[in-house]
C-alpha positions in Angstrom: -117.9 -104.0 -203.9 -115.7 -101.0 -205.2 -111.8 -101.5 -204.4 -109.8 -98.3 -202.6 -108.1 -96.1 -205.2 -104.1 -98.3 -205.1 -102.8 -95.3 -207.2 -102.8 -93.0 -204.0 -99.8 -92.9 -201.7 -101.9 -92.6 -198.3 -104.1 -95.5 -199.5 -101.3 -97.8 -199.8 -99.9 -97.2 -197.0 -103.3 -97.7 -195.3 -103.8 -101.1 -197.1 -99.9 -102.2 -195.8 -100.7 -101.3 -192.2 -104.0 -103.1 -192.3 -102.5 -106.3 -194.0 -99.4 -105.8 -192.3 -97.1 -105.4 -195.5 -94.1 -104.6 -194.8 -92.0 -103.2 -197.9 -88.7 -105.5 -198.0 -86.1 -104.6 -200.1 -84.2 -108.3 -200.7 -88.4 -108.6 -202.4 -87.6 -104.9 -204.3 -91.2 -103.9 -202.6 -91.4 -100.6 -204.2 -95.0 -100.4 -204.8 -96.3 -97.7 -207.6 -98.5 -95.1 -206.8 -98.7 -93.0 -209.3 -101.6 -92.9 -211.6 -100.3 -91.1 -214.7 -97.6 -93.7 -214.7 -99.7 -96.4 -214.2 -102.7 -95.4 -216.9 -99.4 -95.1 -219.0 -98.0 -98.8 -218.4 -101.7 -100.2 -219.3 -101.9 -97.9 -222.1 -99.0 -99.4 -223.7 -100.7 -103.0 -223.5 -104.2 -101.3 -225.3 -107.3 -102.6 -223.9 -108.9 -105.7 -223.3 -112.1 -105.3 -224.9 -115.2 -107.2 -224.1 -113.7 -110.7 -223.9 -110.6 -109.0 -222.4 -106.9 -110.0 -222.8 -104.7 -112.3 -221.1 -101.9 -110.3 -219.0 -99.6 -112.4 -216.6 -98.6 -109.9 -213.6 -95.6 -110.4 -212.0 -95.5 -109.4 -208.2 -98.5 -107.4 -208.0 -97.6 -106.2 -204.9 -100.4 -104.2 -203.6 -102.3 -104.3 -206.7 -102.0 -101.0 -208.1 -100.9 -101.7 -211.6 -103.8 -105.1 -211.5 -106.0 -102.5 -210.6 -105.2 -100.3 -213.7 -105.2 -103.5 -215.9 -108.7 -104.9 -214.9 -109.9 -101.2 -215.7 -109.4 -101.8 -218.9 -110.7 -105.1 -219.7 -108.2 -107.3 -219.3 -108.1 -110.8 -217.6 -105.2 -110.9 -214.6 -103.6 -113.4 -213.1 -101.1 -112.0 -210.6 -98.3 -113.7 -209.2 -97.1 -112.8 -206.0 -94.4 -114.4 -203.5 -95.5 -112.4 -200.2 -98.1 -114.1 -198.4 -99.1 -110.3 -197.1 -99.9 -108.9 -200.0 -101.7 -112.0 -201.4 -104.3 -111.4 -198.7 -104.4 -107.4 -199.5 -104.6 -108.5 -202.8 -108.2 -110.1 -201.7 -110.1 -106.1 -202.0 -109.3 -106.0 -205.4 -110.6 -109.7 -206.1 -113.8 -108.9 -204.5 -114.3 -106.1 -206.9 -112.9 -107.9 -210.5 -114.0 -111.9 -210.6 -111.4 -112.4 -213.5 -108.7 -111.5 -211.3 -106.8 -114.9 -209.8 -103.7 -114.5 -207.6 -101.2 -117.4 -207.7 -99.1 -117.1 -204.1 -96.1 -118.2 -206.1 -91.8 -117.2 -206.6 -92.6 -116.6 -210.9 -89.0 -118.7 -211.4 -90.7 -121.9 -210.1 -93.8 -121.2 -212.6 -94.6 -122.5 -216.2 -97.7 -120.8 -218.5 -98.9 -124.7 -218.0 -99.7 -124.3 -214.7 -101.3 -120.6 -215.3 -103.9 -122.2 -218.3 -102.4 -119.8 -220.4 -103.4 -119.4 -224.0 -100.6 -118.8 -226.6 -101.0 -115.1 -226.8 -100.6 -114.1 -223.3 -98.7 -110.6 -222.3 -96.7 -110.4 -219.3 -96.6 -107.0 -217.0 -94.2 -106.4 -214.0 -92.8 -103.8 -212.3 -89.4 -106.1 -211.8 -87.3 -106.0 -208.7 -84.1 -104.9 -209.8 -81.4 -107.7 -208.5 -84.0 -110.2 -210.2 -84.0 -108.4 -213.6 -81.7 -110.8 -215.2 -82.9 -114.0 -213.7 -86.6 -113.4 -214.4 -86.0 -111.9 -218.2 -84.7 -115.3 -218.6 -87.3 -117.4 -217.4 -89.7 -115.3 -219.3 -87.6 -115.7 -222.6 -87.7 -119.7 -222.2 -91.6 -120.1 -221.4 -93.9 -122.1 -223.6 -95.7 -121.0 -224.9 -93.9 -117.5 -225.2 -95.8 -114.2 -224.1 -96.7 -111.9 -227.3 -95.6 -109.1 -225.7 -93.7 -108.0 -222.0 -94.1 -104.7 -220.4 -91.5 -104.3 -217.9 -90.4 -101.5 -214.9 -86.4 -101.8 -214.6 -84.0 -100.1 -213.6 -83.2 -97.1 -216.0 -79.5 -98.4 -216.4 -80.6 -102.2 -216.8 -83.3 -100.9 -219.7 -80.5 -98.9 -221.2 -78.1 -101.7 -221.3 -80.8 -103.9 -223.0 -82.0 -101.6 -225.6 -78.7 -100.5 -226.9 -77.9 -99.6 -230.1 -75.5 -102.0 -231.9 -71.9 -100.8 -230.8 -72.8 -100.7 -226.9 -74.0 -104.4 -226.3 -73.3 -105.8 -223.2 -73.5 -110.0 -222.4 -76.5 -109.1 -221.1 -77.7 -107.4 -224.1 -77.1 -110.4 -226.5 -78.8 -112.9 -224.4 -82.3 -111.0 -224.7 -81.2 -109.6 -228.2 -80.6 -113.3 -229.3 -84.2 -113.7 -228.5 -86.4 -110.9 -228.7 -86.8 -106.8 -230.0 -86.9 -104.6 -226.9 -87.6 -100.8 -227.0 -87.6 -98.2 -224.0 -91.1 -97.2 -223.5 -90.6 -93.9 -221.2 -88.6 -93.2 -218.2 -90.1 -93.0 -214.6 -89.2 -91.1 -211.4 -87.9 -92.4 -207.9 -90.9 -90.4 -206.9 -93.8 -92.7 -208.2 -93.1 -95.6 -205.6 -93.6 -96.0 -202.1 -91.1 -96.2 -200.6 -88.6 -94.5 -202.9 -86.2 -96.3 -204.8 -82.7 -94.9 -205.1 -82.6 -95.2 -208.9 -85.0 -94.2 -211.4 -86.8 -96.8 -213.4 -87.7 -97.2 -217.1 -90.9 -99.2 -218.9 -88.9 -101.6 -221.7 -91.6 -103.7 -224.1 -90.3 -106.6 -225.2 -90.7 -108.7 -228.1 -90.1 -112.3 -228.5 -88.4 -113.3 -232.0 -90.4 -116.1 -233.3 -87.1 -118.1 -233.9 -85.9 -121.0 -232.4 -82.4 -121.2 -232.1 -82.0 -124.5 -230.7 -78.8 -126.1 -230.3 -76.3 -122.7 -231.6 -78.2 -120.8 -228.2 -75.9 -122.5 -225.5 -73.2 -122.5 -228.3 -73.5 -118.8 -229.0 -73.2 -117.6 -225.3 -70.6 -120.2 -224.5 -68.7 -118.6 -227.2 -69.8 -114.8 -226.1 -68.7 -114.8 -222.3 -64.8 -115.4 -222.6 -65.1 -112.9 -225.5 -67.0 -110.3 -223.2 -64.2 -110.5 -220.5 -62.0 -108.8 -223.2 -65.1 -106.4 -225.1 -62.3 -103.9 -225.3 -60.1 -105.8 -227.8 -60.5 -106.3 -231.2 -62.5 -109.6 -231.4 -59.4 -111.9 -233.0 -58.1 -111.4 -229.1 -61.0 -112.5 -227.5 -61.8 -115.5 -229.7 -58.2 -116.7 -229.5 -58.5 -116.5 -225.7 -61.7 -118.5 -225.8 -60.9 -121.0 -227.9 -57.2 -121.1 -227.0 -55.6 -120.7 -230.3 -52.9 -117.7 -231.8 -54.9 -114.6 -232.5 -53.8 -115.9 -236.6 -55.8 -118.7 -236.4 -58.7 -116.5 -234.3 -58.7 -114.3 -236.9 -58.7 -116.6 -240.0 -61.6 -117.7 -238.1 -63.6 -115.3 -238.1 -62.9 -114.2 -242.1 -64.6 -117.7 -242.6 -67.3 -116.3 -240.8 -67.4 -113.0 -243.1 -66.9 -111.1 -239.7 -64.4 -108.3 -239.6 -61.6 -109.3 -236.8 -60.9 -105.9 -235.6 -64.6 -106.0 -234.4 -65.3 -105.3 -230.8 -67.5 -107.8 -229.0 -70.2 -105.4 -228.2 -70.7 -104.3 -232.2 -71.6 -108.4 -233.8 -75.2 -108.0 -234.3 -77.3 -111.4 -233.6 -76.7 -113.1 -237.1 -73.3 -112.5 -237.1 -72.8 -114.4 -233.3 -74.7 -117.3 -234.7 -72.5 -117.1 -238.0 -69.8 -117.2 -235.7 -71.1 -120.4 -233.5 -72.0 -122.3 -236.5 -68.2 -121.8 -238.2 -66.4 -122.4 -234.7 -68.9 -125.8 -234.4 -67.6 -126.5 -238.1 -64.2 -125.8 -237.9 -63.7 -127.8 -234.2 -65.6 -131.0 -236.3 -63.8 -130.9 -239.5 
């Protein structure tokens, strides 16, 4: 059995009235049809080769991007929340025996109970308001995925892959654990329906590092200190650990961090650095 071409606007549509998808927003059901774009994502991820490649799909919606994937070789498993889609999701299961589609929400999922082989890549095209939550959850599987290919939100990608200088909260929390680069940009006009911002592809790299313990410290430590990222970083510190901006700053010499630092220009090492000698300093 041969699966309808996904990449096609009028042959999603189709497949939504016949399954009765509708595209909700709270869901961010903005469902890719575009094939250059799509041939692009899966080219980023290679191909699966003969034994074929495990990718983890994240709301694979009508199965556009699954479709592209399977093309290539690899081995899906597709995760999807909408019970809708699940059952459209059956014409492309006919067609590919190696896809499986979990009717699951991804934050109440573990690789465990995918039987997922260290080694593993993850693909999405993320809904935006569940960017942050999901990145997360992604970052604190185990095993980790080798490699994420994500569609966000053009600003959200930009935040994330900033140079050192411009770091948000955010972009210290996935820095902490992993190298992420923007890919290429896409167009409002490759979704149906449209989205009102434009979207980016960001790959993402897990650090093989495990911070244990100075994690929680580190971000503890980093969101009072965001709330002032304006201020030289003695200001911030003080604030957070509620001491005189002195004492923040002598700090943060001990550290071999320069206090008229902003927050958004300490690189990864140096907010660890700065964890371990605020842990040493409220011990001693």
């Amino acid at each position: 059995m041969t699966a309808p071409d996904l990449c096609r606007e009028e042959t999603a549509r189709a497949v939504a009235r016949r399954f009765r998808v509708v595209p909700q927003h709270d869901l961010g059901q903005n469902f890719l049809v575009d094939r250059g774009v799509r041939d692009a994502i899966v080219a980023t991820l290679g191909q699966g080769g003969p034994n074929g490649g495990q990718i983890v799909e994240i709301g694979s919606g009508l199965g556009a991007l699954s479709q592209g994937l399977l093309g290539a070789g690899f081995a899906v498993t597709g995760i999807e929340v909408d019970p809708r889609c699940v059952a459209a999701l059956g014409l492309l299961r006919a067609a590919h025996p190696r896809f499986l589609v979990i009717q699951a929400d991804v934050l109440q999922v573990q690789p465990g109970d995918l039987g997922l082989a260290p080694g593993f890549r993850v693909a999405a095209n993320l809904p935006y308001q569940l960017t942050g939550v999901v990145l997360q959850r992604l970052m604190e599987w185990r095993p980790q995925p080798a490699t994420c290919h994500l569609l966000v939100q053009r600003e959200v990608a930009r935040r994330l892959a900033a140079d050192l200088g411009d770091w948000s909260l955010s972009t210290l929390a996935l820095r902490l654990l992993a190298e992420v680069e923007i890919a290429f940009d896409v167009g409002p006009e490759s979704f149906w329906p449209r989205p009102k911002v434009s979207s980016s592809l960001i790959v993402i790299r897990p650090r093989p590092v495990d911070l244990g313990e100075i994690l929680p410290q580190v971000m503890g430590l980093a969101r009072p200190i965001f709330q002032q990222r304006r201020k030289q970083l003695h200001h911030g510190l003080a604030r957070a650990l509620g001491v005189d901006s002195r004492g923040a700053a002598q700090l943060l010499l001990e550290a071999r961090i320069d206090p008229a630092k902003r927050p958004g220009a300490l690189g990864t090492e140096e907010w660890v650095r700065l964890a371990r000698e605020v842990s040493r300093s409220s011990s001693g």
